[in-house]
C-alpha positions in Angstrom: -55.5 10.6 66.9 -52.2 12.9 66.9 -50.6 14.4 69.9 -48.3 17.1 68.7 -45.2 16.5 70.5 -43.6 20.0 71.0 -46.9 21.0 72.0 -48.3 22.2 75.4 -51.8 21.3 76.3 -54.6 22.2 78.7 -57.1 19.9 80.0 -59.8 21.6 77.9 -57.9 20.5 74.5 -56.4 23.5 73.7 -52.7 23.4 72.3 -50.1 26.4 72.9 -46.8 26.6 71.0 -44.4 29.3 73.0 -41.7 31.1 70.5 -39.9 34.1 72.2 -42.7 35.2 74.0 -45.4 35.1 71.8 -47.4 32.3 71.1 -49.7 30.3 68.7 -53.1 28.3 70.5 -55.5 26.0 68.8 -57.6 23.2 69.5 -56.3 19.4 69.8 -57.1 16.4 67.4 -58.9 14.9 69.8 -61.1 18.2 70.8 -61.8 18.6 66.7 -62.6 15.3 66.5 -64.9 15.2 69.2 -66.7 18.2 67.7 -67.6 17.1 64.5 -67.2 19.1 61.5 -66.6 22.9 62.4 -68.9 25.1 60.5 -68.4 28.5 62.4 -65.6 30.4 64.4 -65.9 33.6 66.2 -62.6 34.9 65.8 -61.2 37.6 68.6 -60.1 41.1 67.5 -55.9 42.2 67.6 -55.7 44.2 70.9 -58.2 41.7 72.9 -56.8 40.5 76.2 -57.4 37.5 77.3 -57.0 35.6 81.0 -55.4 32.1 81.5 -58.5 29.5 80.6 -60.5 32.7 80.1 -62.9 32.1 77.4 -61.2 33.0 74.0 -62.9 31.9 71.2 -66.7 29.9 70.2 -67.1 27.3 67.3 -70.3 26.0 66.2 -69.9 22.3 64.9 -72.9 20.0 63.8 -72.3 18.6 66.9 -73.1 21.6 69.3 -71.2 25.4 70.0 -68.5 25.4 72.1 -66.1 27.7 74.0 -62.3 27.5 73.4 -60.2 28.8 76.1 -56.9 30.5 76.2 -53.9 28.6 77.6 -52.2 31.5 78.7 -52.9 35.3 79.5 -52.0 38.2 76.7 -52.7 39.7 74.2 -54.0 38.4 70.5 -51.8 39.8 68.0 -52.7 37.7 65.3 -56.3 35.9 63.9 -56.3 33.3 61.7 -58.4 35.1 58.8 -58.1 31.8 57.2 -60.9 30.4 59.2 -63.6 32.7 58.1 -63.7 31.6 54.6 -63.1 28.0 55.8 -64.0 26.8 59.4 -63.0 23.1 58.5 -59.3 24.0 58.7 -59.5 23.2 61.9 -61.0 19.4 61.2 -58.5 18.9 58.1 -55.2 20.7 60.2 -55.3 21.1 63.6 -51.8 21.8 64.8 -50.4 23.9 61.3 -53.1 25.3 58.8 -55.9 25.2 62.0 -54.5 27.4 64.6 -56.7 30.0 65.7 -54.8 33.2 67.4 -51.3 34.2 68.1 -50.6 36.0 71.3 -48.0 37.9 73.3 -47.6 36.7 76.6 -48.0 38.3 79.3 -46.8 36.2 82.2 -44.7 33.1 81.3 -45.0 31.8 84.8 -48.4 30.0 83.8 -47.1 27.8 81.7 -46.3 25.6 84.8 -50.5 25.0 84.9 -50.4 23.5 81.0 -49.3 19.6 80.5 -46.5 18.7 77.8 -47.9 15.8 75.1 -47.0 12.9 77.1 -49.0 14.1 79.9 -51.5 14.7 77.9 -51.8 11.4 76.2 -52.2 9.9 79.9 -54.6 12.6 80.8 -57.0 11.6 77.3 -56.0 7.7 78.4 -57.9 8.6 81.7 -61.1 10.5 80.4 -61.7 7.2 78.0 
């Protein structure tokens, strides 16, 4: 399993990477994994807003559906239009060809509540 290491991380396996205010969010390898194969992704519109661990996104797997959760309040600029056609991006490449939204920030402060990959690992090391 891979642990991105310039990567922030929430303890509901969602990844962030913060660029000049605006950011990138997807799901871990480990949260893909445990899903199964990824056949379905509701996708967010440009313009929504979403809260801090606010529900974001659902993916339907073989496994079960699941909600994906923001790992920081703004605003989705960007959809990953790639996922429509093929769900499985998210199976094959997590962290590049898998990410799900960008968004613009909208208050840096929270990402104090997220864990960096190291505290991650130890945080999958103590969920077995």
């Amino acid at each position: 399993m891979e642990i991105a290491e310039h990567l922030l991380y929430t303890k509901e396996h969602e990844w962030i990477n913060i660029e000049d205010g605006e950011a990138t969010i997807g799901i871990s390898d480990y949260a893909q994994e445990a899903l199964g194969d990824i056949t379905f992704i509701e996708l967010p519109n440009a313009g929504d807003e979403v809260e801090q661990f606010g529900e974001f996104v659902s993916v339907e797997s073989v496994k079960a559906a699941s909600d994906i959760f923001s790992p920081m309040s703004g605003e989705i600029i960007v959809v990953n239009e790639d996922l429509n056609e093929d769900p499985g991006l998210i199976n094959k490449s997590p962290y590049e060809k898998g990410w799900i939204a960008r968004i613009r920030i909208s208050d840096s402060e929270e990402q104090s509540n997220l864990m960096t990959a190291e505290e991650y690992g130890k945080f999958l090391e103590s969920v077995g």
